[in-house]
N, C-alpha and C positions, 0 to 999 in steps of 0.2 A: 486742088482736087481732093476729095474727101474719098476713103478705100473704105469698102467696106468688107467687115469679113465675110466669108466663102458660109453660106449658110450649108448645116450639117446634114450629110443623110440620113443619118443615123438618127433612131427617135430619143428623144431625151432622158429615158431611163437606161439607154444604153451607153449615155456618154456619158467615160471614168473621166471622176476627176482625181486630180493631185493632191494626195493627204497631205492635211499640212504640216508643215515643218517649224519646228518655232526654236529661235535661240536661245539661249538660256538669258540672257538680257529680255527678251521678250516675255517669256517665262519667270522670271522676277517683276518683270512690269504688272504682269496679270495677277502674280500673287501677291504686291502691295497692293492693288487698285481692291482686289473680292476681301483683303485681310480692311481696308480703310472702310468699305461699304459693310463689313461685318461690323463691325465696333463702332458704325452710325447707328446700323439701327436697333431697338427698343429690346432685341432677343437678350437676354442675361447669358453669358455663357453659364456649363454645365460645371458646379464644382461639386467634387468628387474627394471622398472621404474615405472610403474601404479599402481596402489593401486590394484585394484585386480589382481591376477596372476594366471592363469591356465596355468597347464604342463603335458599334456598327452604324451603315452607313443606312439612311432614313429619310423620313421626308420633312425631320427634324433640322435636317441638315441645310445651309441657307445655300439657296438659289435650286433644291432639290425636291423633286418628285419621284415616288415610286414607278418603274415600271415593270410590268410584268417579266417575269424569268423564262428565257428562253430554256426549252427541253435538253438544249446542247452547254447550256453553261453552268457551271457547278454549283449546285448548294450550299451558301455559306449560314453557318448558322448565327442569329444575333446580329444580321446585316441582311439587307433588304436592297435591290440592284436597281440603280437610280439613273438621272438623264437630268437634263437643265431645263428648272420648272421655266425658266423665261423662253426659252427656244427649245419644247420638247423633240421636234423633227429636225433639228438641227443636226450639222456633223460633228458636233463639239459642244462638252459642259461642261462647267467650271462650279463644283460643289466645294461646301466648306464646312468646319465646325471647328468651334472655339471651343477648351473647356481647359479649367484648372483644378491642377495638382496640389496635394496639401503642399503646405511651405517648411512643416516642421518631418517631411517625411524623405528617405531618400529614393530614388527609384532603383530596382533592383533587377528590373528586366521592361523592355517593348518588342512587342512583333506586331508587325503588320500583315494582314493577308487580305490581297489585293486578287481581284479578278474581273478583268476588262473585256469587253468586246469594243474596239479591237486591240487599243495603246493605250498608256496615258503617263504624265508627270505627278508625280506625288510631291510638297511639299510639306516640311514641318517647321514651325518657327522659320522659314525664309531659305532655307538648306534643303537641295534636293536631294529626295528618297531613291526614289524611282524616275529614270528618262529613257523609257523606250523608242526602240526605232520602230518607224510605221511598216505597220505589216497588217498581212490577213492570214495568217496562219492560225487554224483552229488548235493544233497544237501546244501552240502560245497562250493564249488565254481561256481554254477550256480547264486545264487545272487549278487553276491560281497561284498565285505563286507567294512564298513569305519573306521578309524581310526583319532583319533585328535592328530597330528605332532608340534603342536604349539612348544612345549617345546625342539624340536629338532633340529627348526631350527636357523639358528643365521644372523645375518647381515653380507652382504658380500656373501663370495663365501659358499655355499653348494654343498654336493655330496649327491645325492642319487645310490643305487646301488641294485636289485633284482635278486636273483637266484633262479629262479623257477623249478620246475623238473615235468617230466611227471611219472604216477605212478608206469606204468607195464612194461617201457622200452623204447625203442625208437621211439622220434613221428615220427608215421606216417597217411595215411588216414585211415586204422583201428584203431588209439591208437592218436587221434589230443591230440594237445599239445599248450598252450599259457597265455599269459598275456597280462592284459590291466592294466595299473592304470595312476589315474588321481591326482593331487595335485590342491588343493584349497588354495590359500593363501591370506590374505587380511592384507595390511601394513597401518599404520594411517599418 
């Protein structure tokens, strides 16, 4: 006998789903899988010469589209708040950028300033940044928040790679979805 499920009262934009939860195994899986599909395709990473370096997040960035800034999320400047060009209504993207550092320079400082609607995992070089817990707390990611990267990053090529996810399911203009982040980096 085949059961089927109890069909819902409830109309379909009212039914929460479960953010998802990813282990950090799983979470390494995705960041080899978007760092091996970077370095297939044709983009040259970005190399970088000047002592200070700024790299905002763009539609430069692979698998990324700009989306517009919600009224309630903050400002970053030199970083533009992005979504997954493959699945822009999706409840999750996974953006990326490769770029390299002189070889003959040392690094002197990194920050990160990260601002999410609603989570997200930051990776650099395969080492996680940032692993937030799922929440909807405007609190949370209406400021943004910073991070010091120093220690992550190395001379040469760098990957960085973010999967952010929206809370309650798929963005839309009821449920906006996005990320901004910016790197500071200063080489001597």
């Amino acid at each position: 006998m085949i059961r089927k499920k109890p069909i819902s009262s409830k109309p379909k934009a009212a039914i929460r789903r479960k953010p998802p939860v990813l282990s950090r195994a799983q979470i390494l899986s995705i960041y080899k899988e978007h760092v091996r599909k970077a370095s297939l395709q044709s983009v040259k990473p970005v190399t970088i010469s000047q002592r200070n370096i700024v790299i905002g997040t763009g539609s430069d960035w692979t698998n990324a589209i700009t989306v517009q800034r919600n009224s309630a999320w903050r400002n970053i400047d030199n970083a533009n708040y992005v979504w997954s060009q493959r699945d822009p209504n999706g409840q999750f993207a996974v953006v990326s950028r490769r770029f390299n550092l002189p070889q003959n320079r040392d690094i002197e400082r990194g920050r990160l300033l990260l601002a999410v609607d609603n989570y997200a995992v930051v990776l650099i070089n395969g080492r996680i940044v940032v692993y937030d817990n799922p929440q909807a707390n405007v609190a949370f990611f209406n400021p943004g928040r910073e991070f010091n990267i120093r220690s992550f990053l190395r001379r040469g090529r760098n990957d960085i790679v973010i999967i952010a996810f929206n809370f309650e399911g798929n963005r839309s203009s009821d449920n906006p979805a996005g990320v901004a982040a910016r790197l500071n980096i200063r080489v001597d």
